[in-house]
N, C-alpha and C positions, 0 to 999 in steps of 0.2 A: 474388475471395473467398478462395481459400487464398493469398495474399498476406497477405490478412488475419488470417489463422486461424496463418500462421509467425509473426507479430507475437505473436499471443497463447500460442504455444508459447517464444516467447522473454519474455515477460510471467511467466510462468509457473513458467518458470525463474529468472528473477531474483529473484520473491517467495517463491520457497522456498529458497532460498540466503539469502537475507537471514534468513528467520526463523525456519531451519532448526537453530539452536543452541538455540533455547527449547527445545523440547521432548525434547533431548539436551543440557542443563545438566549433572547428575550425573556423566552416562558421560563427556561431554567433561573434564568436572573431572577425575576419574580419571584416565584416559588420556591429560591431559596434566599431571599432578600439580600442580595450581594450585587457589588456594579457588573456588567455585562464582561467583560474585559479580565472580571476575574472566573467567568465560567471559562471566557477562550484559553486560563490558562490549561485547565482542563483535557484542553488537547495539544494545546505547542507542548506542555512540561510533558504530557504522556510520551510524545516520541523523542521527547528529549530523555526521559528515563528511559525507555526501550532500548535507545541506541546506547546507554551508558550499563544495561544491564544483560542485554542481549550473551557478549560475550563468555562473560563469569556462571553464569544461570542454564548455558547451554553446555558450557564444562562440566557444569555438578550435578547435572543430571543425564549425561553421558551415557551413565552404567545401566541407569531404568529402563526396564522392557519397553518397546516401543508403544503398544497397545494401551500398555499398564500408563505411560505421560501420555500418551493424546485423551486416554477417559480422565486422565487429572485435570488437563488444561480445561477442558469442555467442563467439569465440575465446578473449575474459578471463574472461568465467565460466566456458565450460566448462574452460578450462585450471586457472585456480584454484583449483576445485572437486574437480580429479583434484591436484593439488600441497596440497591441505588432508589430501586423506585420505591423506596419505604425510608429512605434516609432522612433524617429532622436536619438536617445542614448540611452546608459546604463543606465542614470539617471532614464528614462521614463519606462524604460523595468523593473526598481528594484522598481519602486514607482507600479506599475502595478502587479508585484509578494507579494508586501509586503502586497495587500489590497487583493489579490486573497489569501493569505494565511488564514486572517481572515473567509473567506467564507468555505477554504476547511475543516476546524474544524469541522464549524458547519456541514457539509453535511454530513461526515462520523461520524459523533454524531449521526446522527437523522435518517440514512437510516434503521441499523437494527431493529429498534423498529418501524418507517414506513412498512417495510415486513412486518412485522408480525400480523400489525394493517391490513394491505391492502390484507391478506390470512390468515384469521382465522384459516381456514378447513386445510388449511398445517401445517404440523410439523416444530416449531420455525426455527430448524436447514435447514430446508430444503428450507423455504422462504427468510431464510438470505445467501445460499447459493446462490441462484437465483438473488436478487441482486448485492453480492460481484461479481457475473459471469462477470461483466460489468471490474472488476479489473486483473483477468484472461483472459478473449480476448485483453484489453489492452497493454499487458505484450505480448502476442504470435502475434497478427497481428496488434495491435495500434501502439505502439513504431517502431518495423520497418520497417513499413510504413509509416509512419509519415516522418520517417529518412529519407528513400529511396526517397520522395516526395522531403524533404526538399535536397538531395543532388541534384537532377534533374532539379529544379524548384526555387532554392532558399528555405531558412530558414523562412524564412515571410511567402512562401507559404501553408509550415505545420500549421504555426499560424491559416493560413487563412481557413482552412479547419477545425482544431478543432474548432474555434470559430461560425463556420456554423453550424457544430454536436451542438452544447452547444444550440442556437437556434434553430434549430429545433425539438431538444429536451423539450423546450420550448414551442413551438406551441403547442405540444401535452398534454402539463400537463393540460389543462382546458376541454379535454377530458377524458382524462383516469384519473384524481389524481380526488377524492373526495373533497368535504371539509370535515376538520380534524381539529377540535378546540386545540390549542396548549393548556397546562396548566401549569400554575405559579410552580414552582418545591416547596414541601414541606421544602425539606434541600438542603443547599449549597451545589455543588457536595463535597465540600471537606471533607462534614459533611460525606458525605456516607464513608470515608475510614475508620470511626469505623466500619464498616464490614469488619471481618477479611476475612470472603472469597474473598471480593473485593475487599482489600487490597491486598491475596496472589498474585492474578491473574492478578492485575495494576502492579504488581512485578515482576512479571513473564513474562508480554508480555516486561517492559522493556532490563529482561535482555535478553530475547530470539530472539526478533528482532534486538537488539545488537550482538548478535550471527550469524543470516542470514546475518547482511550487512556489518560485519567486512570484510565475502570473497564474497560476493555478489557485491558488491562494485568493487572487483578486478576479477571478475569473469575471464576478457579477459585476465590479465597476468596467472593466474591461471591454464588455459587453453591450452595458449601457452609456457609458461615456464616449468611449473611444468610437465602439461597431454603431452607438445609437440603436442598441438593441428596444423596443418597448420594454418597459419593464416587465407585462404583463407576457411575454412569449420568453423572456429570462429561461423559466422552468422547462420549457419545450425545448429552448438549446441545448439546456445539461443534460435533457434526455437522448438529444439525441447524439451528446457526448458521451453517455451512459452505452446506449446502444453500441454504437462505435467500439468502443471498447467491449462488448460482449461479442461483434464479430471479429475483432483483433483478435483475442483471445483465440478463438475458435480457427482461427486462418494461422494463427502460432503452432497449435497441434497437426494441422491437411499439412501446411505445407513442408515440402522439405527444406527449408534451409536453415543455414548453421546458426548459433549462437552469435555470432560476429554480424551475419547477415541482418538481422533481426534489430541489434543493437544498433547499425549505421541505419535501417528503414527508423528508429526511432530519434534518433538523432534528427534526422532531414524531415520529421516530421514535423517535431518541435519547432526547429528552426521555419520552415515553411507555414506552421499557424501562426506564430511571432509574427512574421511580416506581414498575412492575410490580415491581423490587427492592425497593424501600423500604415496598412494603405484601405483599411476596412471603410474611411468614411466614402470612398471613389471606386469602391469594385460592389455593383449588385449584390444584393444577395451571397456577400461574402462568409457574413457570418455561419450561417450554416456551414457552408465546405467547412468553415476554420474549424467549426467543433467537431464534423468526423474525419477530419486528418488528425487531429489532437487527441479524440477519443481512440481512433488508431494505434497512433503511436504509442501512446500511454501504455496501451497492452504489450507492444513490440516492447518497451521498455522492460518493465516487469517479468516477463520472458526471457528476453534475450539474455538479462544481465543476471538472473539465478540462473542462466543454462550455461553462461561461458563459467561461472563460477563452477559450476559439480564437472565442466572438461577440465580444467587444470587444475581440480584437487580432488585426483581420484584416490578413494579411500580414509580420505578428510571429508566427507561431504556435509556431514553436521558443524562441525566446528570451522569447515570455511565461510557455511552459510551464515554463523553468527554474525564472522566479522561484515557480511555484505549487507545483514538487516542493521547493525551500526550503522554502515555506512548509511544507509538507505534511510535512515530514521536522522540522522543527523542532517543530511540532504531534505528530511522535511520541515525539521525547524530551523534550519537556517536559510532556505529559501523562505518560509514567513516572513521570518525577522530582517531578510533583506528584502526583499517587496517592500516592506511597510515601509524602511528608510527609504529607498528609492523614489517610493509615492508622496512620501511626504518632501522628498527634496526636487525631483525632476517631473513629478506628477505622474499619470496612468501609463503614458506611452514610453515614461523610460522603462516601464518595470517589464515591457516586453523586447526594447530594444537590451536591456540587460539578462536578459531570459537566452534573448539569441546568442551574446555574447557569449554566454557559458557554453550553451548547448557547442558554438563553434570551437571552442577549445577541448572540448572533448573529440574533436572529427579524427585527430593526431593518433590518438594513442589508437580509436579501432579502426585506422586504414593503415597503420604503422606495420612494418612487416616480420617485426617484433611482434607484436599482438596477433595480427594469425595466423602465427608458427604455435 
């Protein structure tokens, strides 16, 4: 179990590094005297490289003991994370994102098929929720804290703290990680997309997380435009977006149902905050529910769709899971960059009536009887 709980302390870490410059856009601009716009590339180009590097970077390191890459990955983060918050420019800070990207591939490759090696005796779903857990506290108390830190204390000094986590995270893996002999993959991961089931479901997480971050993306105009959220209770929504998703999580691991199941609650979740926006200015008190159905789902998302992935690629479980953090990474910046066009051509409300639209094109493939054969 704390095998499993290091995994999610290194989850944890990773997903606040990644998304750690949103909410220090401004200060990072400043302080590295560049337009705002070119910090956000920061993190669109980051999952834009993850998704393009995911696949190749989880093949070539195959062979490494398991123990021996989770203490490498936690070395590059934490290392980069103390060399960001000392960096004299933007140059050093994109050369520092572009080699951290290579790393985050592989880690969320190899965590959920780690759980599940590292808790026999638990139910797959249940020990890949326990890791993912690390991506849910993230999201509820990482990120705004982080933030809150970095506006108090300076930008560099959020670095300087995650990259502390990432090491000491570190120290611990030659306690709690076993050794775990890696092994040379039989097929290219790409060979595995002859499986139509891990084909639907690499298809599916793209377009679905396309879906999440078209309005996830704009979550703050959404809120205040659309729901007329005050801007000053904004941060109280997202926590209790945050939260949501920390009980999502935790309700992924109790409950029993399948990989399929999980993924259609996240589906009908999305789609149900979408419209909770789109009739937000005439229902009380909407915005709330909207953000813990949303923060819900989100978790249902993230779950369900690494669980159906390790059912239909049993014995591929690393090099399935590369091609589904592609996916998954490509579904984050092309929901950005379709948001943005959307907002700038039909304003706030289409970028959730287009949110819905995707999430309902995806309903097919996981109520198809094809998909849960």
């Amino acid at each position: 179990m704390m095998a499993v709980l290091l995994l999610a302390l290194g989850a944890f870490v990773w997903q606040v590094t990644e998304l750690l410059p949103i909410g220090l856009l401004p200060q990072i601009a400043v302080g590295l005297t560049v337009p705002v716009d070119r910090v956000g590339l920061l993190v669109t180009g980051y999952a834009w490289l993850v998704a393009l590097s995911a696949i190749p970077m989880t093949y070539l390191t195959a062979h490494v003991d398991r123990r021996r890459l989770v203490g490498l990955l936690l070395a590059l983060v934490g290392t980069a994370d103390l060399l960001t918050a000392i960096a004299p420019n933007y140059a050093t800070v994109a050369l520092l994102r572009i080699i951290l990207a290579c790393g985050h591939g592989v880690f969320w490759s190899i965590i959920a098929g780690l759980a599940t090696r590292l808790a026999p005796d638990v139910p797959p779903g249940r020990a890949t929720a326990w890791a993912f857990s690390g991506i849910a506290v993230a999201l509820a108390c990482g990120i705004p804290m982080s933030t809150a830190l970095g506006h108090w204390l300076g930008w560099r000094s959020a670095f300087v703290v995650c990259g502390l986590l990432g090491w000491i995270a570190l120290a611990c893996v030659p306690f709690l990680l076993p050794a775990m002999p890696g092994e040379k993959p039989h097929r290219m991961p790409g060979e595995l997309l002859a499986n139509p089931a891990l084909r639907r479901v690499v298809l599916m997480t793209g377009v679905l997380v396309t879906a999440h971050f078209c309005a996830y993306t704009y979550i703050v105009p959404l809120l205040t435009d659309r729901a007329q959220v005050p801007s000053n209770l904004v941060p109280v929504e997202l926590l209790v977006f945050g939260i949501a998703g920390v009980i999502g999580n935790w309700l992924c691991g109790r409950l029993a149902l399948s990989a399929s199941v999980k993924i259609m609650m996240a589906i009908g979740g999305i789609i149900l905050a979408q419209v909770i926006l789109i009739g937000g200015r005439y229902v009380s008190a909407s915005s709330w529910t909207d953000m813990a159905i949303w923060g819900l789902s989100s978790a249902f998302l993230v779950v369900g769709l690494q669980s159906r992935v390790l059912e239909v690629a049993v014995g591929h479980e690393d090099a399935a899971s590369s091609l589904y953090v592609a996916a998954f990474n490509v579904g984050i910046g092309s929901g950005a960059l379709l948001g943005g066009v959307v907002l700038s051509h039909a304003g706030i409300t289409g970028v959730s009536w287009v949110s819905m639209g995707l999430a309902i094109l995806t309903l097919w493939p996981a109520i198809g009887p094809r998909y849960a054969q």
